[in-house]
MDAnalysis code that builds the backbone (N, CA, C; Angstrom):
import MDAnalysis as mda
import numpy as np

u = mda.Universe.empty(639, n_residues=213, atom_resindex=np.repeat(np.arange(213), 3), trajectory=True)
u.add_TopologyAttr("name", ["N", "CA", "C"] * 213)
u.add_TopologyAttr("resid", np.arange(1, 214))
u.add_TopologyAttr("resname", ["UNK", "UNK", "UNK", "UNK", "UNK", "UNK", "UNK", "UNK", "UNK", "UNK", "UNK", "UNK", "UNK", "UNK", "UNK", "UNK", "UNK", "UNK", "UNK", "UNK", "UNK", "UNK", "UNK", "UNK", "UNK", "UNK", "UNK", "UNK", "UNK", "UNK", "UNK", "UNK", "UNK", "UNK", "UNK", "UNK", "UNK", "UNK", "UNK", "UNK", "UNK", "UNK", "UNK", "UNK", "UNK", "UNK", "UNK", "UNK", "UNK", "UNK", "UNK", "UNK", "UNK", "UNK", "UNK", "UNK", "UNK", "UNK", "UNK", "UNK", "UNK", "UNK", "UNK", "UNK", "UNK", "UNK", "UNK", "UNK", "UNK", "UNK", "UNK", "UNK", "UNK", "UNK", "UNK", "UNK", "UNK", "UNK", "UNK", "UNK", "UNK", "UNK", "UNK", "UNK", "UNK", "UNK", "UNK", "UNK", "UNK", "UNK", "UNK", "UNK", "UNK", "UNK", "UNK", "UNK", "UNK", "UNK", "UNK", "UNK", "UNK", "UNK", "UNK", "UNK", "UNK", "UNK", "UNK", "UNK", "UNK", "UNK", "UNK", "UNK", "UNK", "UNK", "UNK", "UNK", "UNK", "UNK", "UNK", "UNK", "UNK", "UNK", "UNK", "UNK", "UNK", "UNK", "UNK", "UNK", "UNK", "UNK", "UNK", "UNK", "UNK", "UNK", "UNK", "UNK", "UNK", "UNK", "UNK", "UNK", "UNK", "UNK", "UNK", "UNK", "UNK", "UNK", "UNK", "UNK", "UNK", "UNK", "UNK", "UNK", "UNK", "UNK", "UNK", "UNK", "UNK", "UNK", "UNK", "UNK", "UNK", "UNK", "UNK", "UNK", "UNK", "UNK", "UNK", "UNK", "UNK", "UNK", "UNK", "UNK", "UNK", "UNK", "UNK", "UNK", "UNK", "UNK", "UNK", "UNK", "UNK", "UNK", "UNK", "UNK", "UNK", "UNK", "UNK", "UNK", "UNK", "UNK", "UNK", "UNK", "UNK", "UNK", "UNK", "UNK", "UNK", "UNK", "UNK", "UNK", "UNK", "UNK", "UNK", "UNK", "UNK", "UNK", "UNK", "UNK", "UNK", "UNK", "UNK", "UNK", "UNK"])
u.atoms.positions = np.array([
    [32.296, -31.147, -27.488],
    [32.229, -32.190, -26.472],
    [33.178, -33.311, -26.867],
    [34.020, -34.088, -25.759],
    [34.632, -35.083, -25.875],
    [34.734, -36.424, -25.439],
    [35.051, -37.073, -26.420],
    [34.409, -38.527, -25.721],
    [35.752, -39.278, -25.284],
    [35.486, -39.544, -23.915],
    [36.534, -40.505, -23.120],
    [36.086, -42.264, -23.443],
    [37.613, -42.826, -23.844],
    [36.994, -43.851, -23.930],
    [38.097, -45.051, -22.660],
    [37.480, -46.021, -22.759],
    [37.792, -46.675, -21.207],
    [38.135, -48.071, -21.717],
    [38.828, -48.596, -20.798],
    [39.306, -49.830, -21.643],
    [38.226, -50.985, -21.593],
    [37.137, -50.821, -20.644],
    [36.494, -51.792, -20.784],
    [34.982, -51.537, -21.737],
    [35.005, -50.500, -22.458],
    [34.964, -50.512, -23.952],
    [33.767, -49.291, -23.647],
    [34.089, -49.516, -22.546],
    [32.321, -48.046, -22.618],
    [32.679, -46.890, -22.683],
    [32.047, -45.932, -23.619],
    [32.476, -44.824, -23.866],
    [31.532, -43.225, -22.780],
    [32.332, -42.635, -22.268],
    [31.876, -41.681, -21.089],
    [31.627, -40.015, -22.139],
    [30.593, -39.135, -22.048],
    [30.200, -38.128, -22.866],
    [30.898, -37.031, -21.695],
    [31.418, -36.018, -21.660],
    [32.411, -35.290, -21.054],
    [32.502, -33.685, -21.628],
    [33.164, -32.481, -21.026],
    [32.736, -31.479, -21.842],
    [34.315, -31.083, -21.886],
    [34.848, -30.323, -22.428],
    [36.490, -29.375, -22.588],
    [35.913, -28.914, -21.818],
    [37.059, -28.054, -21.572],
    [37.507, -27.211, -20.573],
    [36.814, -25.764, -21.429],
    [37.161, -25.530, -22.664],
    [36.768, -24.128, -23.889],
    [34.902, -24.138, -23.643],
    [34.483, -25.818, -23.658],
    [32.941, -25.521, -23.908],
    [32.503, -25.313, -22.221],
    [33.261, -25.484, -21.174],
    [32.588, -25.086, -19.692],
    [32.960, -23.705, -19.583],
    [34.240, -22.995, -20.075],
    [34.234, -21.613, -19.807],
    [32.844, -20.881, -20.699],
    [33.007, -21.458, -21.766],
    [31.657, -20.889, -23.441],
    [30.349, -20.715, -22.242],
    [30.102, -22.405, -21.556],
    [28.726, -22.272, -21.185],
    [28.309, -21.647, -19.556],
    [29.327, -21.124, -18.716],
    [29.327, -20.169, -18.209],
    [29.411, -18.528, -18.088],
    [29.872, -18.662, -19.589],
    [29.676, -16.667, -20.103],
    [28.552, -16.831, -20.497],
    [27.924, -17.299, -20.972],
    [26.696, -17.447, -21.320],
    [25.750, -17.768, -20.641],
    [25.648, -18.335, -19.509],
    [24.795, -17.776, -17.983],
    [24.884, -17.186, -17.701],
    [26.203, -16.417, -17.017],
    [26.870, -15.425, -16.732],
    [25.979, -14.325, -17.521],
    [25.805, -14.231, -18.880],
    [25.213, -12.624, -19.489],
    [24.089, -12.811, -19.655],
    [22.977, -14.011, -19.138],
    [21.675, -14.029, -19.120],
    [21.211, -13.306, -17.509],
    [21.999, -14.335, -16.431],
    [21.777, -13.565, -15.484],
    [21.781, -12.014, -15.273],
    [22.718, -11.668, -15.895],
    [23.431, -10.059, -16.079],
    [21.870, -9.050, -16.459],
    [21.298, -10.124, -17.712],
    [20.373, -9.174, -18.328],
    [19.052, -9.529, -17.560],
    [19.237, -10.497, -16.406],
    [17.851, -11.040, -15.867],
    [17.536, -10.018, -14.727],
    [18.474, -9.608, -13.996],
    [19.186, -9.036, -12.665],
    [17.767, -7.490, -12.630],
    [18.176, -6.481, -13.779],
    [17.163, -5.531, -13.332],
    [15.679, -5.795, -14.101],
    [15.370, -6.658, -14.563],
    [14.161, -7.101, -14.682],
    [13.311, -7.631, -13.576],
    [14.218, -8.505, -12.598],
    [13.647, -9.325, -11.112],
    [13.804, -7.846, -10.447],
    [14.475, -7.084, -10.519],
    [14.928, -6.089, -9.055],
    [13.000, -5.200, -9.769],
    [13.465, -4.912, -11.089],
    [11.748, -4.167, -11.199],
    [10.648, -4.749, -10.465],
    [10.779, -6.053, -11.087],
    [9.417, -6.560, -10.506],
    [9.727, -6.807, -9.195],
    [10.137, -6.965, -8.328],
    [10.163, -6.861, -6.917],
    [9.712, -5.727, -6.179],
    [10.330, -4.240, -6.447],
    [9.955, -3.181, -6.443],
    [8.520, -3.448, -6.888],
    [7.773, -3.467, -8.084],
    [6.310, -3.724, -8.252],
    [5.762, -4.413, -7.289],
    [6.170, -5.671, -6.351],
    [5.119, -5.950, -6.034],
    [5.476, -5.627, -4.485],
    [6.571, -4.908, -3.633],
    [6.706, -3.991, -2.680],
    [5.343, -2.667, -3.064],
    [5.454, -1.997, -3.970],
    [4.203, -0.998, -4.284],
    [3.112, -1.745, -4.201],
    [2.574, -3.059, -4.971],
    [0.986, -3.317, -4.773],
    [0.949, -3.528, -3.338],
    [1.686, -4.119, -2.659],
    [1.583, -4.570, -1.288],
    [1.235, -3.827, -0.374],
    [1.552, -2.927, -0.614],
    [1.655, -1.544, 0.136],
    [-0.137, -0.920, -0.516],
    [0.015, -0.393, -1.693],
    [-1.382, -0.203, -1.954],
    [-2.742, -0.829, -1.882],
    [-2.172, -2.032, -1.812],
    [-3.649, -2.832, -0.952],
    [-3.682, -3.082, 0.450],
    [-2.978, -2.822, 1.182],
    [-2.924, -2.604, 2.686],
    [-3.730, -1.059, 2.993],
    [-3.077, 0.016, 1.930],
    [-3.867, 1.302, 2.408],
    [-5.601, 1.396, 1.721],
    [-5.976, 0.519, 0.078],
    [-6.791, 0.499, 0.119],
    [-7.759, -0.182, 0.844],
    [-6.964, -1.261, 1.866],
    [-8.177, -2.219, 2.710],
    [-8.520, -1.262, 3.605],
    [-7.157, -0.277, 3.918],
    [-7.380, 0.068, 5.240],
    [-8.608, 1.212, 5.405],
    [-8.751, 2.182, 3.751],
    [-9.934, 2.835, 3.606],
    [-11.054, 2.330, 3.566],
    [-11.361, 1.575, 3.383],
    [-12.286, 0.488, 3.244],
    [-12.870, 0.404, 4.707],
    [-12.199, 0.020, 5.187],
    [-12.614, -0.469, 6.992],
    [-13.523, 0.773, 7.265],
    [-12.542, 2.096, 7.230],
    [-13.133, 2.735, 7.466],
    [-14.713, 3.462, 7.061],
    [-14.648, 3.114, 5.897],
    [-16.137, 3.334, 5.433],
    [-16.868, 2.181, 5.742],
    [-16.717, 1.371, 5.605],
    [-17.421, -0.385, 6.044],
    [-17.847, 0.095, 7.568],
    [-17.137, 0.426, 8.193],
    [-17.337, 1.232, 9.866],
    [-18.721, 2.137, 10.027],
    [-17.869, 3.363, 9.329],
    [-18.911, 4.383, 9.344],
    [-20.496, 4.011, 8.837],
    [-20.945, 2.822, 8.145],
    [-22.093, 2.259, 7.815],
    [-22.608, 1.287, 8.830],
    [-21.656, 0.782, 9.352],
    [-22.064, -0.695, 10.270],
    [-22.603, 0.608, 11.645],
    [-21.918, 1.018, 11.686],
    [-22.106, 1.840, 13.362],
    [-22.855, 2.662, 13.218],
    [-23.234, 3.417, 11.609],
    [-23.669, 4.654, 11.674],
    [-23.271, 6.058, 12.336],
    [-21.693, 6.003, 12.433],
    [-20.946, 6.906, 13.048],
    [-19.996, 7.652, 12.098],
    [-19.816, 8.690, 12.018],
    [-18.174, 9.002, 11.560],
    [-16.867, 8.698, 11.819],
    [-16.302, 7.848, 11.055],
    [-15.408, 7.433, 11.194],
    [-14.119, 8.201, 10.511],
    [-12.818, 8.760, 11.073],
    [-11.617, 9.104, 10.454],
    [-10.573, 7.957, 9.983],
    [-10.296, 8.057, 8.712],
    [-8.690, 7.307, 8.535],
    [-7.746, 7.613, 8.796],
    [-6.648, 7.508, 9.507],
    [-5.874, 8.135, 9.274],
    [-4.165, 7.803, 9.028],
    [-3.103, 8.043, 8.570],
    [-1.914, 8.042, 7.804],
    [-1.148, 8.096, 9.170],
    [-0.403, 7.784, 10.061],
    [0.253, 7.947, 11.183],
    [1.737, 7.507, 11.188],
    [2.671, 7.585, 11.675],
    [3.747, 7.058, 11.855],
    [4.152, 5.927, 13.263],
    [3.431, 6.195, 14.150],
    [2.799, 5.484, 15.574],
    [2.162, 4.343, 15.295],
    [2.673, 3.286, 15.709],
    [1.910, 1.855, 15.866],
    [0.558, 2.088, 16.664],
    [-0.676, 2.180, 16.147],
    [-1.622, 2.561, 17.087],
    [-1.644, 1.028, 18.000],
    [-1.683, -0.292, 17.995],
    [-1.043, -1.342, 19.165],
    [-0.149, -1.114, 19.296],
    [-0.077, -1.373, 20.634],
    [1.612, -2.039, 21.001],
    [1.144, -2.819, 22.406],
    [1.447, -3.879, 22.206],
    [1.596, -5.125, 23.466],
    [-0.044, -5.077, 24.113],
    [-0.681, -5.099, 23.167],
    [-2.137, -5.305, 23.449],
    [-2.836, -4.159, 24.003],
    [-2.256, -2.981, 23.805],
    [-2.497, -1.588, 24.353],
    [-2.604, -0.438, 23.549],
    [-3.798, 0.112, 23.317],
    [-3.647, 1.278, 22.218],
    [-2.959, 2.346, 22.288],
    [-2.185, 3.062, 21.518],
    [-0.774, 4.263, 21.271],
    [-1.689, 5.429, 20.959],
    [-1.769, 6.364, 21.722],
    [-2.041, 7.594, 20.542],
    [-1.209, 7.740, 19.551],
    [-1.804, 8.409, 19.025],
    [-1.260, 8.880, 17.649],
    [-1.601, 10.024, 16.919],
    [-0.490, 10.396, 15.821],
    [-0.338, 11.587, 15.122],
    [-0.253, 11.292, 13.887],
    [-1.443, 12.004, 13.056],
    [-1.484, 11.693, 11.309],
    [-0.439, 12.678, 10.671],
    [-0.040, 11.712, 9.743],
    [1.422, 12.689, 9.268],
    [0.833, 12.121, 7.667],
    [1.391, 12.773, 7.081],
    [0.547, 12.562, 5.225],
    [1.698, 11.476, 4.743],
    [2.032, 11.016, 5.132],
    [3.173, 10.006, 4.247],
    [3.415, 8.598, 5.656],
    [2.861, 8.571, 6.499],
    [2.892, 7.662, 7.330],
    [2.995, 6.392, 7.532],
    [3.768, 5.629, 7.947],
    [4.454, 3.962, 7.751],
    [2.686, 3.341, 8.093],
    [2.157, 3.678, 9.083],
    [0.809, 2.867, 9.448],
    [-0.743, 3.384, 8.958],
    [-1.720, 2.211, 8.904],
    [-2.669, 3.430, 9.034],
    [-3.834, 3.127, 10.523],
    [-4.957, 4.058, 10.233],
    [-5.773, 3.608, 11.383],
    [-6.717, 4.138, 11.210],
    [-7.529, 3.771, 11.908],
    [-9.363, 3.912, 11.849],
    [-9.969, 4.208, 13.475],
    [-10.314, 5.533, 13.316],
    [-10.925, 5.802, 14.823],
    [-12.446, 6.132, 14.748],
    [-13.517, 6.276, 15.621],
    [-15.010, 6.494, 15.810],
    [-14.230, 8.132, 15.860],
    [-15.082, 8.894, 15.455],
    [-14.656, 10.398, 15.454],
    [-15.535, 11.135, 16.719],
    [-15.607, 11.515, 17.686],
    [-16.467, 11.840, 18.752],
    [-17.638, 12.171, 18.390],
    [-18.932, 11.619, 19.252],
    [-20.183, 12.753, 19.275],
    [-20.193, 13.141, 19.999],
    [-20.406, 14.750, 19.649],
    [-20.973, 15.697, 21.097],
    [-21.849, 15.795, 22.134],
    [-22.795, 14.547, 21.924],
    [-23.939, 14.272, 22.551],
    [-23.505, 13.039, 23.605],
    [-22.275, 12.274, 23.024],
    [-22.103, 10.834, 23.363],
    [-20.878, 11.165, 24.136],
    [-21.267, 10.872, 25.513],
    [-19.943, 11.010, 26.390],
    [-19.302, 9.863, 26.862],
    [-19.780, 8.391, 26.184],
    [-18.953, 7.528, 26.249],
    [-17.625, 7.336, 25.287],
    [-17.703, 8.151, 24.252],
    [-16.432, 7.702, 23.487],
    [-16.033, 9.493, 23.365],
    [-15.358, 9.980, 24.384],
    [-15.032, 11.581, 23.927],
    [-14.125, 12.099, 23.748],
    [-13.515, 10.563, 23.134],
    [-11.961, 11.259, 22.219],
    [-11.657, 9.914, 21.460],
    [-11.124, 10.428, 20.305],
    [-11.508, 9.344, 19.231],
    [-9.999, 8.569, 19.710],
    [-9.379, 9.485, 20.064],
    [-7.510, 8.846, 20.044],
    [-7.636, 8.238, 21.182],
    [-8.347, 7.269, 21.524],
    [-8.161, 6.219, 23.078],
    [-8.287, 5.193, 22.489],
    [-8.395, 3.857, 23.647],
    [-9.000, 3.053, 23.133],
    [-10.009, 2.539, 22.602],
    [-10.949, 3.633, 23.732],
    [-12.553, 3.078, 23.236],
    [-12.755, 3.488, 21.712],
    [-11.874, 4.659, 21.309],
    [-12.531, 5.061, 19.753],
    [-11.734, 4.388, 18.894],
    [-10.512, 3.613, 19.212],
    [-9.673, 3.129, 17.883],
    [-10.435, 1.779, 17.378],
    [-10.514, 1.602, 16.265],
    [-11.144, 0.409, 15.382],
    [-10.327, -0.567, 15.171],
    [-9.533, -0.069, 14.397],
    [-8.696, -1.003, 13.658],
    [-7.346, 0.048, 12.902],
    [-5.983, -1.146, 12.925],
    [-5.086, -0.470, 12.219],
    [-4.108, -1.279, 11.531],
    [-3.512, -0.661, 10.565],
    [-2.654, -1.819, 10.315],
    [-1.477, -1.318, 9.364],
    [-0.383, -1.832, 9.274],
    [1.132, -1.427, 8.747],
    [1.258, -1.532, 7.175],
    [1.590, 0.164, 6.851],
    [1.594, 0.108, 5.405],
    [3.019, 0.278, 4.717],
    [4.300, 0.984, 5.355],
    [5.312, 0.879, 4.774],
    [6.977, 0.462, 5.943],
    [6.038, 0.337, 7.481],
    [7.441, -0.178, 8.281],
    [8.114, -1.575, 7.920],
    [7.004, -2.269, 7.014],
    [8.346, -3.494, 6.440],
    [8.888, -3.333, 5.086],
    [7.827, -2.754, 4.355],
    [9.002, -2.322, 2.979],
    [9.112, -0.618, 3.144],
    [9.711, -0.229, 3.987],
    [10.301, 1.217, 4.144],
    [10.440, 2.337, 3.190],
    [11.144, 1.701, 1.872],
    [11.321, 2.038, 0.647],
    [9.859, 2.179, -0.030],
    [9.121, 2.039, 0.374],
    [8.075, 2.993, 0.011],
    [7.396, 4.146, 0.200],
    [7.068, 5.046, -0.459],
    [6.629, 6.083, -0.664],
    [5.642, 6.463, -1.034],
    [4.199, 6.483, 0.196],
    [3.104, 6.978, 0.035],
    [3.160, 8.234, 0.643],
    [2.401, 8.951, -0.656],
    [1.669, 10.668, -0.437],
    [0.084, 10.389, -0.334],
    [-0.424, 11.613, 0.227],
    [-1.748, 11.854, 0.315],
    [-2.201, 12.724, 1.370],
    [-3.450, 12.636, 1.917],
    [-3.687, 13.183, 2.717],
    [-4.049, 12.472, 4.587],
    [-3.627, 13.548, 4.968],
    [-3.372, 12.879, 6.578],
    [-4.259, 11.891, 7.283],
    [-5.526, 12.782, 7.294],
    [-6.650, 12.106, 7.640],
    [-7.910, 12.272, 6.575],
    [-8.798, 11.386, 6.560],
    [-9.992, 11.274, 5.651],
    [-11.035, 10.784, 6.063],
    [-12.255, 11.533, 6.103],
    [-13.213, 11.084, 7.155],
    [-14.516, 10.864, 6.192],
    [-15.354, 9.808, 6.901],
    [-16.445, 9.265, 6.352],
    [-18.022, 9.320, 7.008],
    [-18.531, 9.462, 6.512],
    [-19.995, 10.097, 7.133],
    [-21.019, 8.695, 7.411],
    [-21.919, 8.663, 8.237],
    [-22.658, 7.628, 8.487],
    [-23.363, 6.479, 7.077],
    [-23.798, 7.644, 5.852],
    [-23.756, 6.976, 4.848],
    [-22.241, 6.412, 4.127],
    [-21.451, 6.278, 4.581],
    [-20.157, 5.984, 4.012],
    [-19.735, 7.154, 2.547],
    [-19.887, 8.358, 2.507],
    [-19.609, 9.479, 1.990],
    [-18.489, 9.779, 2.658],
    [-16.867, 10.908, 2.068],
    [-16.393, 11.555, 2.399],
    [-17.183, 12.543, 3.196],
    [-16.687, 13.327, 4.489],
    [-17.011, 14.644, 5.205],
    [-16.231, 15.345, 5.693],
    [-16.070, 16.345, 5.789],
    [-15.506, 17.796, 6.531],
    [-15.950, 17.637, 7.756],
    [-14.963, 17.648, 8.726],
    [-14.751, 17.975, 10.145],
    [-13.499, 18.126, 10.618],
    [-13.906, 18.828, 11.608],
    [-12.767, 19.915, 12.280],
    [-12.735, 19.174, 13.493],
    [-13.170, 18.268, 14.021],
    [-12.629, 17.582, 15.506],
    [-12.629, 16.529, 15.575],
    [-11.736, 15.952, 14.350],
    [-11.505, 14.490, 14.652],
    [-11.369, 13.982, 15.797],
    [-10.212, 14.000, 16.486],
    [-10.033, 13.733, 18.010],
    [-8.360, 13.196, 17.403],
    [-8.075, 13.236, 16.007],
    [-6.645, 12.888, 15.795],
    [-6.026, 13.870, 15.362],
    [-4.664, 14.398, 16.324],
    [-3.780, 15.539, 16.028],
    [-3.587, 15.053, 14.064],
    [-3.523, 16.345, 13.413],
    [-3.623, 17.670, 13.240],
    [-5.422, 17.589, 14.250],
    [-6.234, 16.978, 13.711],
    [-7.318, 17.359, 14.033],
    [-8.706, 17.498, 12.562],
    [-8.531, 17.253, 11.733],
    [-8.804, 18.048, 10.636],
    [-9.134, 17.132, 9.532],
    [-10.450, 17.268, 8.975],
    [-10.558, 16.505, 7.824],
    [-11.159, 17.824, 6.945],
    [-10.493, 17.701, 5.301],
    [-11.369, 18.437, 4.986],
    [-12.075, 17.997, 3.183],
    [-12.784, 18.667, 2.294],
    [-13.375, 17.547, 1.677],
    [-12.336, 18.415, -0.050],
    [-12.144, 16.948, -0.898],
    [-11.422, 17.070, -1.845],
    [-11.919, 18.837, -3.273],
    [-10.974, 19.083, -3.621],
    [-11.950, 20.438, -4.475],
    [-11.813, 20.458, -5.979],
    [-10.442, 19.401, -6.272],
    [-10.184, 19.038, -7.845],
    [-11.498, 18.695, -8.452],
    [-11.821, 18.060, -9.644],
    [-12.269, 17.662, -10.924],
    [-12.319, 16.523, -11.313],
    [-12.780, 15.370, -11.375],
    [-13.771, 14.983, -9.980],
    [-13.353, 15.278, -8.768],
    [-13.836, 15.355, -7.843],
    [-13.863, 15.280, -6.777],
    [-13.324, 14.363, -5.840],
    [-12.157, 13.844, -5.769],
    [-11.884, 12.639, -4.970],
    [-10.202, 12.834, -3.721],
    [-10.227, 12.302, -2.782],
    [-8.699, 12.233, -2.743],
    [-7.974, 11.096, -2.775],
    [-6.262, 11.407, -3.378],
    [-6.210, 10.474, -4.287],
    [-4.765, 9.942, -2.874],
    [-4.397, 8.709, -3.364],
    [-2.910, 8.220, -2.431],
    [-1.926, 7.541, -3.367],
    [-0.951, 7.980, -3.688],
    [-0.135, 7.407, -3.973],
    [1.355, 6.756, -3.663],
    [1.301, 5.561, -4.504],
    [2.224, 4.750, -4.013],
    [3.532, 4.663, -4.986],
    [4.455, 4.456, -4.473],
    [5.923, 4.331, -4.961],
    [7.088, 3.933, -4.330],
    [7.940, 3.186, -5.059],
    [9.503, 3.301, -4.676],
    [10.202, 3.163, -5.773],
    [11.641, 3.810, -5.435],
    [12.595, 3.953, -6.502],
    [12.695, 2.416, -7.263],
    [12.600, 2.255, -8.619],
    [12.715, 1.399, -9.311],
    [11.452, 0.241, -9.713],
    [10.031, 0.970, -9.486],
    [8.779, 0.284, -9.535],
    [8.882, 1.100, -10.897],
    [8.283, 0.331, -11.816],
    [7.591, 0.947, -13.073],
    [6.297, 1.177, -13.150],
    [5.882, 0.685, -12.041],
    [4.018, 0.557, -11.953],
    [3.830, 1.482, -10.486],
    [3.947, 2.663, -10.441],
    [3.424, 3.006, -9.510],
    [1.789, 2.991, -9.335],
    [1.377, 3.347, -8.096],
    [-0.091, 2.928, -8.295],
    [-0.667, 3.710, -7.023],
    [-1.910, 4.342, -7.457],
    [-2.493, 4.998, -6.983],
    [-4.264, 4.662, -6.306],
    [-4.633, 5.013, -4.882],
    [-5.799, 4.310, -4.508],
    [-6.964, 6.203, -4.838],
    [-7.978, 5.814, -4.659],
    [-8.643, 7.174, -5.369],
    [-9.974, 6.762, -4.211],
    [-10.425, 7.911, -3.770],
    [-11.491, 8.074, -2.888],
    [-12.291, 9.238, -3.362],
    [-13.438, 8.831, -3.995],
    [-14.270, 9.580, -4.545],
    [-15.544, 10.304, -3.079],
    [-15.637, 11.736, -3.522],
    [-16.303, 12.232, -2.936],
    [-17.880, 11.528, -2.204],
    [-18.476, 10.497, -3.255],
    [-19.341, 9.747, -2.667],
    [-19.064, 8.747, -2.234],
    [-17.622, 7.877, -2.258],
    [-17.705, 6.407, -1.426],
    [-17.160, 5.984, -2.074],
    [-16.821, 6.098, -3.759],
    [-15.732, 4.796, -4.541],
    [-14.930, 4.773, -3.739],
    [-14.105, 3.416, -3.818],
    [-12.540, 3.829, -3.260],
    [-12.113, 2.477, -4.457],
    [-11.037, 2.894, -5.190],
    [-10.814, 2.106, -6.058],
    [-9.258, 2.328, -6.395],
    [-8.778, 0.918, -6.720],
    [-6.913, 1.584, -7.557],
    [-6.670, 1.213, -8.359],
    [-5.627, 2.013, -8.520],
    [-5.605, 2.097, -10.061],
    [-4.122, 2.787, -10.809],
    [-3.843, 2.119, -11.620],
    [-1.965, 2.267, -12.043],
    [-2.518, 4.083, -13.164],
    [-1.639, 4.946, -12.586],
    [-1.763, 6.267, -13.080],
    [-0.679, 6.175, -14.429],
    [0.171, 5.294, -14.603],
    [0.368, 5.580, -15.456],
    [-0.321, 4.753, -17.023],
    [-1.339, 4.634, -16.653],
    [-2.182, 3.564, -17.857],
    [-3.255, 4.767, -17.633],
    [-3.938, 4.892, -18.826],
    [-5.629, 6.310, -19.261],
    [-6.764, 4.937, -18.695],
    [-7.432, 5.539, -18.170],
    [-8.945, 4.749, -17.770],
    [-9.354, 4.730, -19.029],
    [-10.129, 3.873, -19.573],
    [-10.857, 3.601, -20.480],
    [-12.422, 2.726, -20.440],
    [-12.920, 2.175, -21.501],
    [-13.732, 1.317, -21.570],
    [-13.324, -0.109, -21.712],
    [-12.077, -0.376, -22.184],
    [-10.823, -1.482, -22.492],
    [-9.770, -1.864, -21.305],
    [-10.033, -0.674, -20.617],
    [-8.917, -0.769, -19.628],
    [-9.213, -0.162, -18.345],
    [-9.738, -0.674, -17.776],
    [-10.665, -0.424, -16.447],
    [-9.264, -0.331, -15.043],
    [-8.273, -0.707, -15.325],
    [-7.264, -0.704, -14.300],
    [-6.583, 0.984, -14.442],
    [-6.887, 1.353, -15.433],
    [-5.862, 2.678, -15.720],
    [-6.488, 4.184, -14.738],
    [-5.842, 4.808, -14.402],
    [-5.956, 5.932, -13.503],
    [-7.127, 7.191, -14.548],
])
């Protein structure tokens, strides 16, 4: 650093020209090394965002199937079930930008006799049309029984049509979440009786570590 001095005796603190190039390479290679640390964690929290939108959205649906005492389906869709204050049918696809929650028909009940209208849609809501770059797997539709239990049925009223019940070790079906450059992918888990819980798969469940898959 160099000191300018002035004739009316006060002295001004000033930098060279050597120490402003010095202290711009040297931002310059912090930023450099800051750059894919922010891009990770961004990606991370595009994935939680996304995984707590699909775990609320299971949720509803069992919260449903108890309040009404009905069967209720979830389901994975690519179709905005709104649009302009008007319900969309829709088609469950296993990797689907939205999700949704329909009353599943009774055969007895000829007021609601198709779950894909309005009268049967509940609730829905957007899991990857704003961060796109995500990548949820799972299964299409998932249906819940009056006690809020997973169930098997064959007439949802939502194309495919089809729920059926998990056969792995425990017993659960699982959804997972991702995009290129998350280190934390993260997974929501629907246990055959009603858990629905998430949880980062790449951390072991433990007694210490209650977040791990």
């Amino acid at each position: 650093m160099r000191r300018a001095h002035h004739a009316a005796g006060f002295t001004v603190a000033g930098f060279t020209m050597i120490e402003m190039m010095v202290t711009i390479l040297i931002f310059s290679i912090l930023v450099t090394l800051g750059v894919p640390t922010f891009r990770t964690w961004i990606s991370n929290v595009k994935v939680r965002s996304v995984a707590d939108a699909l775990q609320n959205g299971v949720r509803v649906a069992q919260t449903e199937s108890l309040r009404r005492s009905r069967q209720m389906v979830f389901s994975l869709t690519n179709n905005t079930p709104m649009q302009s204050g008007a319900y969309t049918p829709i088609t469950a696809t296993a990797n689907g930008s939205y999700w949704s929650v329909n009353i599943i028909p009774a055969m007895t009940d000829g007021t609601d006799a198709a779950a894909n209208s309005a009268l049967g849609y509940v609730q829905g809501g957007v899991l990857g049309a704003v961060t796109s770059s995500v990548a949820v797997t799972g299964p299409a539709e998932i249906c819940f029984n009056s006690a809020g239990r997973l169930v098997a049925n064959a007439t949802t009223g939502i194309p495919p049509g089809s729920c059926t019940l998990p056969v792995n070790n425990p017993p659960m079906w699982t959804y997972n979440v991702s995009v290129a450059g998350a280190d934390h992918p993260l997974q929501v888990q629907v246990t055959l009786g009603g858990k629905v819980r998430l949880c980062d798969p790449s951390q072991t469940l433990s007694s210490t570590n209650t977040y791990g898959c």
